[in-house]
DOLOGU-277550 format. One record per atom (N, C-alpha, C): atom name; x, z, y. Coordinates in steps of 0.2 Angstrom, whole numbers, plus 2048, in hexadecimal, padded with zeros to 3 digits. Layout:
N
   atom     u     w     v
     CA     X     Z     Y
...
end
This chain:
248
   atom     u     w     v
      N   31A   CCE   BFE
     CA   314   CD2   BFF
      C   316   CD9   BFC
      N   319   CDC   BFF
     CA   31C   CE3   BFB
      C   316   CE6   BFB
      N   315   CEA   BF4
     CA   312   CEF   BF3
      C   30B   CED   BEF
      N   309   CE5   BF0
     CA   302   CE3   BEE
      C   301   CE3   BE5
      N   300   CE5   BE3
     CA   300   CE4   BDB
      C   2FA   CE5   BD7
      N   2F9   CE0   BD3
     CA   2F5   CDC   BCF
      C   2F8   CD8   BC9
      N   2F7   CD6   BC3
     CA   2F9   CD4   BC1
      C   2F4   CD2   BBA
      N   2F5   CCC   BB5
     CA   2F0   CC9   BB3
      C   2EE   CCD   BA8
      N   2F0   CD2   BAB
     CA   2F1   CD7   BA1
      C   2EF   CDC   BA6
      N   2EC   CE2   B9F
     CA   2EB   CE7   BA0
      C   2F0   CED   BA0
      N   2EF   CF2   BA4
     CA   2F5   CF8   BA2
      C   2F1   CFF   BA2
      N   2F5   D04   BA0
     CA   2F3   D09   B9F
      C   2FA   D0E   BA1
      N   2F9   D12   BA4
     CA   2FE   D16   BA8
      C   2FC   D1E   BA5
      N   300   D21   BA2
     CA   2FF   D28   BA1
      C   304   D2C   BA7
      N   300   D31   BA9
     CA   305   D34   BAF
      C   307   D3B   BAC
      N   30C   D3A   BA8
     CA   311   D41   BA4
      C   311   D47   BA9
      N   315   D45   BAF
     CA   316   D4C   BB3
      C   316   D49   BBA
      N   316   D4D   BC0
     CA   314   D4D   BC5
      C   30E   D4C   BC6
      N   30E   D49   BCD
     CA   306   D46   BD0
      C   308   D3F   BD4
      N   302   D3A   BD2
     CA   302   D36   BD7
      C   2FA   D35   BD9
      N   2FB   D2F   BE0
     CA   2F3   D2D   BE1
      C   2F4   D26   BE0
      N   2F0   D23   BDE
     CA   2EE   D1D   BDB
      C   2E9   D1A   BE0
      N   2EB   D13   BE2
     CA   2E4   D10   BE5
      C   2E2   D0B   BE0
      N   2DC   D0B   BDD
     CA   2DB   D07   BD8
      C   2D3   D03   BDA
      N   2D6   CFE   BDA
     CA   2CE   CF8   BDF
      C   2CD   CFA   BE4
      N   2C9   D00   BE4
     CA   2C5   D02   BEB
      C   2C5   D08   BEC
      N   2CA   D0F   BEA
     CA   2C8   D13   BE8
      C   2D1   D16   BE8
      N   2D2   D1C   BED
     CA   2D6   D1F   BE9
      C   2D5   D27   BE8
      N   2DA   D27   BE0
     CA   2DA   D2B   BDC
      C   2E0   D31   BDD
      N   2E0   D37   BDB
     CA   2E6   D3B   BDC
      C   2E6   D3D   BD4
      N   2EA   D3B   BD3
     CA   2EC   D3B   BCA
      C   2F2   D3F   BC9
      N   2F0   D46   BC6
     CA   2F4   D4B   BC2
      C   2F6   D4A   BBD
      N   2FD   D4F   BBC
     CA   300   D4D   BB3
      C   2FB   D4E   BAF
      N   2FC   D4A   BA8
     CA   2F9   D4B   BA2
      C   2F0   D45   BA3
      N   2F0   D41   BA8
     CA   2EC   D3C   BA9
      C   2EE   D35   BA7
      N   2E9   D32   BA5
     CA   2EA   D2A   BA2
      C   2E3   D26   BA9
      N   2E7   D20   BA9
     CA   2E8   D1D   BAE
      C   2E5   D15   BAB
      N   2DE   D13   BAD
     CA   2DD   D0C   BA5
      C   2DC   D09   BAD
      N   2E1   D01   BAB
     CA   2E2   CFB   BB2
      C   2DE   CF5   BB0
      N   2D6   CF5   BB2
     CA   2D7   CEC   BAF
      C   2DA   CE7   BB2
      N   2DB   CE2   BAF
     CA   2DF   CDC   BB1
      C   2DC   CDB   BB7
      N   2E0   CD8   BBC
     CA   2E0   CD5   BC1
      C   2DB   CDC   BC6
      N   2DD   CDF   BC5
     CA   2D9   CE4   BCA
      C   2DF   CE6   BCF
      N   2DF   CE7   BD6
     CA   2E3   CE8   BDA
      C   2E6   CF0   BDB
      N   2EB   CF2   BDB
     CA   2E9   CF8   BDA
      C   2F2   CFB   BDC
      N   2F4   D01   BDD
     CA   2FB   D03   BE3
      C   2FC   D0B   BDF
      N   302   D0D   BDE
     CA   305   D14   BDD
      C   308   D16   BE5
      N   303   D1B   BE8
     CA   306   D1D   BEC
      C   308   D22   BEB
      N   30D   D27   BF2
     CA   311   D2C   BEF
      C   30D   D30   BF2
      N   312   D38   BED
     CA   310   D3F   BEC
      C   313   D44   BF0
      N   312   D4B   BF0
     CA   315   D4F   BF3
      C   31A   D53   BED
      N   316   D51   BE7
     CA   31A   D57   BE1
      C   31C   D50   BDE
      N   324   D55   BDE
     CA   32A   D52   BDA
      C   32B   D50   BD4
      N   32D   D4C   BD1
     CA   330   D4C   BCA
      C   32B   D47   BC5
      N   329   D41   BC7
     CA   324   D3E   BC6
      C   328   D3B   BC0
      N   322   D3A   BBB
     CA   324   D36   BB5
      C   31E   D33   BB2
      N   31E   D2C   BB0
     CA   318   D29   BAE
      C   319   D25   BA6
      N   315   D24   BA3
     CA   315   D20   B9E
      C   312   D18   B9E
      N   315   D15   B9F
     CA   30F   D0E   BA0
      C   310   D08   B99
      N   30B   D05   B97
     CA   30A   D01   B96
      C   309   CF9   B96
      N   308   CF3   B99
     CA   305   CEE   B96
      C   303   CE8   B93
      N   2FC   CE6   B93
     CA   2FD   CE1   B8D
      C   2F8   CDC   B8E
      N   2F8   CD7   B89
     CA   2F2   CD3   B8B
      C   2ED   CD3   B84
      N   2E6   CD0   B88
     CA   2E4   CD2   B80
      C   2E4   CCF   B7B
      N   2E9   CC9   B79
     CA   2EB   CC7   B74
      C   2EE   CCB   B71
      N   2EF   CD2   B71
     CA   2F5   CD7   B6F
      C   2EE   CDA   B6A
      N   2EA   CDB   B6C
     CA   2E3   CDF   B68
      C   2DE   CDB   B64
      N   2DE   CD6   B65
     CA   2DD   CCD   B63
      C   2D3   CD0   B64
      N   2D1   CC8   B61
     CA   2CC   CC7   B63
      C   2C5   CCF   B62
      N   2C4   CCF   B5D
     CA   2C1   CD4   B5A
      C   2C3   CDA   B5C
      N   2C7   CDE   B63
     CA   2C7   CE1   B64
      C   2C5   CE2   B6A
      N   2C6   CDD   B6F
     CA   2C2   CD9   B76
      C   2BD   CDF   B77
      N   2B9   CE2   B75
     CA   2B3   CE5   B78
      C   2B5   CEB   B7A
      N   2BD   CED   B78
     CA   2BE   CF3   B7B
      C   2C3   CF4   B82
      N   2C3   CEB   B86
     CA   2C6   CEA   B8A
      C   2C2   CE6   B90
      N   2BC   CE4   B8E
     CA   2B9   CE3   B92
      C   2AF   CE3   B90
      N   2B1   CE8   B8C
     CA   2A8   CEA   B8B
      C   2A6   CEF   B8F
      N   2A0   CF1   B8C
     CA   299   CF5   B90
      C   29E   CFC   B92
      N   2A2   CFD   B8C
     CA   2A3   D05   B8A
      C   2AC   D06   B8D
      N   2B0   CFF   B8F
     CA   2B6   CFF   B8E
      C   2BA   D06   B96
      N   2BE   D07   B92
     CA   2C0   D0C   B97
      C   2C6   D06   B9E
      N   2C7   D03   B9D
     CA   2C9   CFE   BA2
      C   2C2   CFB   BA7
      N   2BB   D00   BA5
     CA   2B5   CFC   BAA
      C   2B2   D02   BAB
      N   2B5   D09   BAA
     CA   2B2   D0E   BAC
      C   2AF   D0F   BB1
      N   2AD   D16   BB2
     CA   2A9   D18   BB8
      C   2B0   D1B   BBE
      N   2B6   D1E   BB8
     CA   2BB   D1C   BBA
      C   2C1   D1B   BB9
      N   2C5   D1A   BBA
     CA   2CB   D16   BB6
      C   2CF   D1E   BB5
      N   2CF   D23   BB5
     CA   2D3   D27   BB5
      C   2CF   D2D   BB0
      N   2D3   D2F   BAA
     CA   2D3   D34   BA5
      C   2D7   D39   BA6
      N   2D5   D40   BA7
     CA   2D8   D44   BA8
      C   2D8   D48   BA0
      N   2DE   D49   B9C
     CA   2DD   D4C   B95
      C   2E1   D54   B96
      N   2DE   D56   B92
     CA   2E0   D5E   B8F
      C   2E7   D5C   B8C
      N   2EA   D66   B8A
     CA   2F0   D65   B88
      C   2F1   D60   B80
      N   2EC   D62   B7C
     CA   2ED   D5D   B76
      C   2EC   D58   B76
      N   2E8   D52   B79
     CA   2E6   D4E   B7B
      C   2EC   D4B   B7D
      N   2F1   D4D   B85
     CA   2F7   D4B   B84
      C   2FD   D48   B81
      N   2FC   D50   B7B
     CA   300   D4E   B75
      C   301   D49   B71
      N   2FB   D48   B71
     CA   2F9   D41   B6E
      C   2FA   D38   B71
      N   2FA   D3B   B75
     CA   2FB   D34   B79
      C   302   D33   B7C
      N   306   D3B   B7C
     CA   30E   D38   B7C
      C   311   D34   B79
      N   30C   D38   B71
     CA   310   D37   B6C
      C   30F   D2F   B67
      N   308   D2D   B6B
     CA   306   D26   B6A
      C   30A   D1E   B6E
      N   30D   D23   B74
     CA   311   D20   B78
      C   318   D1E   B77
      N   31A   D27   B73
     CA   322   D24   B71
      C   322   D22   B6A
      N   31C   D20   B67
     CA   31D   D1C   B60
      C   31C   D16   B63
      N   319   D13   B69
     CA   317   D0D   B68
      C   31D   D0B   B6A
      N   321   D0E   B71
     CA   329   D0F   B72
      C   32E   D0C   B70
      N   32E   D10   B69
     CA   332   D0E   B62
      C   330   D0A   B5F
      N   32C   D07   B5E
     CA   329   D02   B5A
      C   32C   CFB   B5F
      N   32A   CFC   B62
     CA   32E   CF6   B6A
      C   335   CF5   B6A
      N   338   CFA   B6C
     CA   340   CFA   B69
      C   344   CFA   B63
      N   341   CFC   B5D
     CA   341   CF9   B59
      C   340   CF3   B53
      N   33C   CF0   B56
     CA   338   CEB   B54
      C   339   CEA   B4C
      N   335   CF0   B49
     CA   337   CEF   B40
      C   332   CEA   B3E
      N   332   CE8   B38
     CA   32C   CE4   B34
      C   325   CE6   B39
      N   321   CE2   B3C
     CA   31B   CE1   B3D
      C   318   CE7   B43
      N   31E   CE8   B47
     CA   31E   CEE   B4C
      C   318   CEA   B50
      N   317   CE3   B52
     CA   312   CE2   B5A
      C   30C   CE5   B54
      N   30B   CE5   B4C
     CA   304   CE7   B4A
      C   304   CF0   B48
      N   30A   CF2   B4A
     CA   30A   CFA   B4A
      C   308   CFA   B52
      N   30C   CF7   B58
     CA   309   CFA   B5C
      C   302   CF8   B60
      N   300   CF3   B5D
     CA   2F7   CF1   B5E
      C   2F3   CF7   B5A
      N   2F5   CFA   B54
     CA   2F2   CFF   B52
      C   2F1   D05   B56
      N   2F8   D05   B5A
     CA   2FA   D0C   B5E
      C   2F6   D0D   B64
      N   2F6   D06   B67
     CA   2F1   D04   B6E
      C   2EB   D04   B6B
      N   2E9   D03   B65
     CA   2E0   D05   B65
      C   2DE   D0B   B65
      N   2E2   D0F   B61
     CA   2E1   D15   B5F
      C   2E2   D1B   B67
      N   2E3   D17   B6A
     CA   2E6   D1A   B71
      C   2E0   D19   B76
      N   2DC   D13   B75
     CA   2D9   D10   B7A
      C   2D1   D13   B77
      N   2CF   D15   B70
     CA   2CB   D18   B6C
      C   2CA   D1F   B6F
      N   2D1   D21   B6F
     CA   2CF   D29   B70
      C   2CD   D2A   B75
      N   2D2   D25   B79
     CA   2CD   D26   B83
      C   2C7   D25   B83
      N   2C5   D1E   B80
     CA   2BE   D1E   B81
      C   2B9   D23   B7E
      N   2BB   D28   B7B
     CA   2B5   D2D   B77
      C   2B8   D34   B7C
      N   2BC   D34   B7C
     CA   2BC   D39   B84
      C   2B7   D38   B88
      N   2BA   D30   B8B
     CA   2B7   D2F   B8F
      C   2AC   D2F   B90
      N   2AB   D2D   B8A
     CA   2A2   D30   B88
      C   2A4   D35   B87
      N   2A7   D3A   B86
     CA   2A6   D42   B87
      C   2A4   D45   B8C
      N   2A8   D43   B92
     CA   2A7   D46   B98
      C   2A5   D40   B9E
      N   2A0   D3D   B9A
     CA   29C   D39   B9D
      C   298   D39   BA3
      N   297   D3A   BA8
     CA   293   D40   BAE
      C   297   D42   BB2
      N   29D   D45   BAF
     CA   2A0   D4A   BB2
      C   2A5   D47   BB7
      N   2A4   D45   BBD
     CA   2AB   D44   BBF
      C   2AF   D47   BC5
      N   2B5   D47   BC2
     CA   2BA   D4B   BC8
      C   2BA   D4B   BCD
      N   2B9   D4F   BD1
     CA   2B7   D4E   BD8
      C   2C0   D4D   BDC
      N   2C4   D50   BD9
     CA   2CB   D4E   BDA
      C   2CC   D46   BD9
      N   2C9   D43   BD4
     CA   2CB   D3C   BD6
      C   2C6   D37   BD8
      N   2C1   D39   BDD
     CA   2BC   D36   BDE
      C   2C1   D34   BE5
      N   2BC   D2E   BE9
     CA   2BE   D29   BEE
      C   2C0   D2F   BF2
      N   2C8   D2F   BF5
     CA   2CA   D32   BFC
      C   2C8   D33   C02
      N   2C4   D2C   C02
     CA   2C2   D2A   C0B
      C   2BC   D25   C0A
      N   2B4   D28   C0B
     CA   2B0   D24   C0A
      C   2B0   D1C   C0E
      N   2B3   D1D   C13
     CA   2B2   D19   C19
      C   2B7   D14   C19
      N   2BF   D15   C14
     CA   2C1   D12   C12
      C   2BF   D0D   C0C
      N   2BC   D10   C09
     CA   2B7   D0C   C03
      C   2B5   D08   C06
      N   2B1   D09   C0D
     CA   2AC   D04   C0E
      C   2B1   CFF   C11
      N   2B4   CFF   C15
     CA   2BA   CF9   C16
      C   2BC   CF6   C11
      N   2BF   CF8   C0E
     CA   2C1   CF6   C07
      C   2BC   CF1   C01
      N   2B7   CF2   C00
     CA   2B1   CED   BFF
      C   2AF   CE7   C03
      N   2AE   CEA   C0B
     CA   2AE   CE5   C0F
      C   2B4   CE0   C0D
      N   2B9   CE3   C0D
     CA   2C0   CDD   C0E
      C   2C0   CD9   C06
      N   2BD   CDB   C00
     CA   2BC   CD8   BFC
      C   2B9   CD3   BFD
      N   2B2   CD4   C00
     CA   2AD   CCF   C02
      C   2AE   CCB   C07
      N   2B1   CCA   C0C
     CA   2B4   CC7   C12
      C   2B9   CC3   C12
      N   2BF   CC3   C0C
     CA   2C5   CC3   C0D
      C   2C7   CBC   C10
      N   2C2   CB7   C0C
     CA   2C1   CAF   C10
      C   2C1   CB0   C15
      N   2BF   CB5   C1B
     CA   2BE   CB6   C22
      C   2C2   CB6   C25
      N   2C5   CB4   C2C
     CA   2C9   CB8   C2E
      C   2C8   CBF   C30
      N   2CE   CC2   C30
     CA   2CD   CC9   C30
      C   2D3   CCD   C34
      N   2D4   CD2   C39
     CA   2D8   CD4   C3B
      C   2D7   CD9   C3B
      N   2DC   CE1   C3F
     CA   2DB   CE7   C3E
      C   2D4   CE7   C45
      N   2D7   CE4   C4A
     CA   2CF   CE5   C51
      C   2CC   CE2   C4D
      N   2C9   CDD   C4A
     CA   2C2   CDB   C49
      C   2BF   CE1   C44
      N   2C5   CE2   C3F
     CA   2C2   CEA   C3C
      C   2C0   CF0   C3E
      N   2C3   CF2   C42
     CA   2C2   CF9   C46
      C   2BC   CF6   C4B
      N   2B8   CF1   C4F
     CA   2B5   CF0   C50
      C   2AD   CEE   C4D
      N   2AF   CEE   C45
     CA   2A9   CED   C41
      C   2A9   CF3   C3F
      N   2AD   CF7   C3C
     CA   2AA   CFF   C39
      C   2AD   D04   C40
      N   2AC   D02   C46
     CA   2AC   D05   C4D
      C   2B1   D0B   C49
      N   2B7   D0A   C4B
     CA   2BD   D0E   C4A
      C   2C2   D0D   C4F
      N   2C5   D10   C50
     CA   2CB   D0F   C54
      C   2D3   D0B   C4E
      N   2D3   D09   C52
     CA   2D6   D03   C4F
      C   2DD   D05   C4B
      N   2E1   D0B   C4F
     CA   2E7   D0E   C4C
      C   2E6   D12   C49
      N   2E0   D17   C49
     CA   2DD   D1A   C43
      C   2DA   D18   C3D
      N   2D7   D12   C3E
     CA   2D4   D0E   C39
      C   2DC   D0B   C32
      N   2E2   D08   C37
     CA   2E7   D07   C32
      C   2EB   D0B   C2F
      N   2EB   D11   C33
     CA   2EE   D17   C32
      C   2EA   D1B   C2A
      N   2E5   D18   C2B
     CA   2E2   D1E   C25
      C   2E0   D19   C20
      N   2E0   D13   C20
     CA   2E0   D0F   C1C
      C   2E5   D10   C18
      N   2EB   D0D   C1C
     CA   2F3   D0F   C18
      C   2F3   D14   C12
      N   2F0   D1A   C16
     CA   2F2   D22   C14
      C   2EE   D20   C10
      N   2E8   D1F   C0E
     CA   2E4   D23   C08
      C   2E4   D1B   C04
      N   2E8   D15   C04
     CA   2E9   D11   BFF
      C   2EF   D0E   BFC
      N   2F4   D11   C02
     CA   2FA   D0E   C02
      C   2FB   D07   C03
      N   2F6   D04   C04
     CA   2F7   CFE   C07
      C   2F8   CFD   C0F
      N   2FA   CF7   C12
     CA   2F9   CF7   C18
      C   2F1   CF1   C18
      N   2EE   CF1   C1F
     CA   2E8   CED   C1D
      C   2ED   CE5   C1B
      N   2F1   CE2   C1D
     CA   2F4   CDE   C1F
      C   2F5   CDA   C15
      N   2F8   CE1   C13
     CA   2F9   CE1   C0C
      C   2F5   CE0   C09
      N   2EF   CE4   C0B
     CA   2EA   CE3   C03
      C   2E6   CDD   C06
      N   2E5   CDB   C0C
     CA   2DF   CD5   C0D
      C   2E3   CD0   C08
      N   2EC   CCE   C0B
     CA   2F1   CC9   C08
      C   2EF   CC9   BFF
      N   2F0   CCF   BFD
     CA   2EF   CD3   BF3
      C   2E8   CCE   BF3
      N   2E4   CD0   BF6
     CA   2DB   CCE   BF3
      C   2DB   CC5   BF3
      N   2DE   CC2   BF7
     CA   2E0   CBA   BFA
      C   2E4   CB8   BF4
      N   2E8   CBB   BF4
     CA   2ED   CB8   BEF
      C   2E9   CB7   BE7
      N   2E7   CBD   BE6
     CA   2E4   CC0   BDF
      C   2DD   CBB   BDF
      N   2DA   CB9   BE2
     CA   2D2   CB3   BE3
      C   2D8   CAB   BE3
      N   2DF   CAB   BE7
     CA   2E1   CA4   BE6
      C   2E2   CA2   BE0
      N   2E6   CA8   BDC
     CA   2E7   CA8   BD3
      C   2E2   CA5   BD0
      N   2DC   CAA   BD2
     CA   2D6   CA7   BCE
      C   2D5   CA0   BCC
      N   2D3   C9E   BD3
     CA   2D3   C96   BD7
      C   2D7   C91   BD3
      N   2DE   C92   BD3
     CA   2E3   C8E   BD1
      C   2E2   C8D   BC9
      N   2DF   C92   BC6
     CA   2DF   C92   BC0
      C   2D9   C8C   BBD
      N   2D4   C90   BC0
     CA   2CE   C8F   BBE
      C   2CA   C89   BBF
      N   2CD   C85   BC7
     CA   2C9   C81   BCA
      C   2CE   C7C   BCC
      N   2CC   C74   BCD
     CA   2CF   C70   BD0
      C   2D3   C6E   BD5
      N   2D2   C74   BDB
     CA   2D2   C72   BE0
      C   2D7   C73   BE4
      N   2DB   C6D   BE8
     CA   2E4   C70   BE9
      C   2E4   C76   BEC
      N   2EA   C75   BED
     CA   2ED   C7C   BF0
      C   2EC   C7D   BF8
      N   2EC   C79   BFC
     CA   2EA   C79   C04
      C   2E2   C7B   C04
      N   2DE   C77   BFE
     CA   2D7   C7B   C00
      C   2D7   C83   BFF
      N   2D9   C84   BF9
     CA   2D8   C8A   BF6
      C   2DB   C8F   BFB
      N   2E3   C8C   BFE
     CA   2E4   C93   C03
      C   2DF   C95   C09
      N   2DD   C8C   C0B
     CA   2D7   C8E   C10
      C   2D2   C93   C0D
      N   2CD   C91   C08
     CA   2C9   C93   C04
      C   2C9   C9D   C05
      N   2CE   C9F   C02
     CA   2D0   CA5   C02
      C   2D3   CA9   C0A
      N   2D2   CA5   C0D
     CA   2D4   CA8   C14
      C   2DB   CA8   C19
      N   2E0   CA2   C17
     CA   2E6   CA1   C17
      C   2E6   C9D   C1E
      N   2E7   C9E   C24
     CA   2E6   C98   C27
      C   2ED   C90   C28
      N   2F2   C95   C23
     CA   2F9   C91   C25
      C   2FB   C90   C1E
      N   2FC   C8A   C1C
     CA   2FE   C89   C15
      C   306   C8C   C13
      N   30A   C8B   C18
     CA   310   C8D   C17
      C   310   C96   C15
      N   30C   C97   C18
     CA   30B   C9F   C1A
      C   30A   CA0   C13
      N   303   C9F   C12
     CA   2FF   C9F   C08
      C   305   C9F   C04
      N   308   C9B   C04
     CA   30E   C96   BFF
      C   312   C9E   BFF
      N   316   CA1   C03
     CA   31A   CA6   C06
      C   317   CAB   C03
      N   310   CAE   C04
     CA   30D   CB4   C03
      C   30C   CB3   BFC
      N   30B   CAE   BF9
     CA   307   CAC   BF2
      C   30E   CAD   BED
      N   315   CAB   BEE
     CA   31A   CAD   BED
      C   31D   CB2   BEB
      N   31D   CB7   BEF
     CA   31F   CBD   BF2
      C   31A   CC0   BEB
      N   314   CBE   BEA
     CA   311   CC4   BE7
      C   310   CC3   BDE
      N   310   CBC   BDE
     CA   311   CB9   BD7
      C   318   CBA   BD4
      N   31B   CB6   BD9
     CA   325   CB3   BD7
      C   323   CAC   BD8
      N   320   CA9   BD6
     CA   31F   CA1   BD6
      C   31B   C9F   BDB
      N   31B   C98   BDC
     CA   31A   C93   BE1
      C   310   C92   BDE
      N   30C   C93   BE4
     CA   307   C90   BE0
      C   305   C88   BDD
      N   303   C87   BD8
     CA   303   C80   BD7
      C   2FC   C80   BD2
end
């Protein structure tokens, strides 16, 4: 399943230079240099491409064993910037500096691994993760119209296929539910997510089978039924592709 990505840690992406757009859940984003980029776990989400040249990103991730217990509220609390209003901070020149410069210490601390670097670079990632969040209640209200949803109408599909995904689903039953034409409906789906529909319904099914597998008893034949799979060989196939592994 080329292109589907999700994954069970959280990340954080600082975009150094260039521009990219981002589809992240339900929502894509057009993210300039000198912005940080906060992923929660298991959230679905695609880099699509740019017109301006010369992209460079800084990425991250971890799990939260890396921030330990007592630290949890700043990765999935009321105020955590991984549950924002929204996932993208756009910082000033100094603010940047700061966050290079948090990036290439924690960098070095990795590559070097001196005396008690994972508790130099937990210190780096909070102090990192701190700063965003009091930005972030800064300019609380305010949000960029540059990265707000590119395509209302594609939101609303994209919700619907959330909700539905146990259903069968194809591109005519869709263009026939949000009364669209049905090559235009995939055409602009693609363009403003980077997904094809084909991809993200496959992304949303896999990512609910994980859960399943984990969480719940139930073998593997129900589950790919459960999530919308009608051919188990198929599930097994798609489920591979997007994991590495065989489901079990």
């Amino acid at each position: 399943m080329n292109g589907s990505h999700f994954h069970p840690f959280y990340e954080i992406i600082y975009v150094r230079r260039g521009e990219r757009r981002y589809f992240i859940k339900d929502h894509t984003y057009r993210i300039t240099a000198g912005s940080l980029i906060f992923l929660n776990k298991n959230i679905v989400h695609r880099a699509t491409s740019s017109t301006v040249p010369g992209h460079e990103s800084y990425i991250i991730g971890f799990h939260k064993e890396l921030l330990g217990s007592q630290h949890e509220p700043l990765l999935s609390g009321d105020h955590s910037p991984f549950l924002g209003f929204s996932p993208v901070l756009p910082l000033k020149d100094n603010d940047q500096l700061l966050i290079e410069g948090l990036f290439h210490k924690m960098k070095n601390e990795l590559m070097n691994k001196r005396t008690e670097f994972l508790a130099c670079i937990q210190g780096l990632l909070l102090e990192m993760i701190v700063y965003a969040l009091r930005q972030m209640e800064e300019h609380a209200g305010s949000v960029d119209k540059k990265n707000a949803a590119c395509h209302k109408k594609v939101t609303e599909i994209i919700r619907y296929l959330n909700q539905h995904y146990a259903e069968p689903l194809s591109l005519p039953l869709l263009a026939e539910h949000f009364q669209m034409n049905l090559y235009y409906l995939s055409r602009l789906f693609k363009k403003t997510t980077g997904f094809s529909l084909t991809e993200y319904i496959s992304a949303i099914r896999i990512k609910e089978a994980q859960r399943l597998l984990s969480e719940t008893p139930f073998k593997v034949t129900d589950i790919a039924y459960n999530v919308g799979f009608q051919n188990i060989a198929h599930f097994g196939k798609v489920f591979k592709a997007a994991t590495g592994y065989t489901p079990r």
